[in-house]
N, C-alpha and C positions, 0 to 999 in steps of 0.2 A: 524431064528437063535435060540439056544437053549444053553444058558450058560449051565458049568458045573462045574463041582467041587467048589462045595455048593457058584456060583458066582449068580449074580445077573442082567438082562439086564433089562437097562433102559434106559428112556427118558427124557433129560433135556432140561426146556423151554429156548426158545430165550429171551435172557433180552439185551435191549438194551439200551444204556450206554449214556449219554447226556454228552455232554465236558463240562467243566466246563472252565472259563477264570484265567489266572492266570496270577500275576504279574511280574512273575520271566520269564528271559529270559534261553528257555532250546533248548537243541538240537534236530530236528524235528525226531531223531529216538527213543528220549527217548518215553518210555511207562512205566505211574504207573505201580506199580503192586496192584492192591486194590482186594485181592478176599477173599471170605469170606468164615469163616472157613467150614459152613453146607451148604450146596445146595438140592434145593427142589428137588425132582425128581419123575417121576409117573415109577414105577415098572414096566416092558412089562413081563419080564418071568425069573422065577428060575429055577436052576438047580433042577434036581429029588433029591438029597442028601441035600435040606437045612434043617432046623428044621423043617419048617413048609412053607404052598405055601403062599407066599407074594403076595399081589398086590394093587393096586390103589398108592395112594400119601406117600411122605415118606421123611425123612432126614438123608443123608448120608456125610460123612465127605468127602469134597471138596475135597481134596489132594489125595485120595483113588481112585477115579472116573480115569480108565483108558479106553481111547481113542483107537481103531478098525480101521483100514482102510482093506474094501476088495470092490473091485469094486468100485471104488469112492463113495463108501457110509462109512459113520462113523457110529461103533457101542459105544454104553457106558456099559463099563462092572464093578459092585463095588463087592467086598467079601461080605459076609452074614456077619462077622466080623462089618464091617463100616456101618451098619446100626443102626441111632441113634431112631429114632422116626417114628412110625408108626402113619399117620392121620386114621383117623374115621370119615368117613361119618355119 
């Protein structure tokens, strides 16, 4: 896959969630909503029109991160826009 127009393909790790007990009787279909505003995410591949070529680890604003489906595979695609922090190895 190769984003385009100055977008950004990446990969977001598996975090998974421990239930927490709670006192209140709720309906088994509710679901918190608890997500956080930045999500870590490792770069795969930028478009040829970004500023500059990105890669390795990074934080991108959660809400921006839009979801792919082609062949039962999900892709993660965010704008060069929503890119808040570049890590440094």
């Amino acid at each position: 896959m190769k984003p385009v127009n100055r977008h950004l393909l990446v990969e977001m790790p598996v975090v998974e969630k421990e239930e927490v007990a709670t006192t209140f009787i709720l309906p088994t279909s509710f679901k918190p909503q608890e997500v956080e505003r930045f999500t870590r995410v490792q770069i795969i591949a930028c478009a040829d029109d970004c500023k500059q070529q990105y890669s390795g680890d990074a934080y991108v604003e959660t809400s921006m991160i839009e979801d792919i489906s082609i062949n039962s595979e999900t892709y993660h695609i965010v704008s060069e826009n929503y890119l808040v922090l570049l890590l440094e190895v």
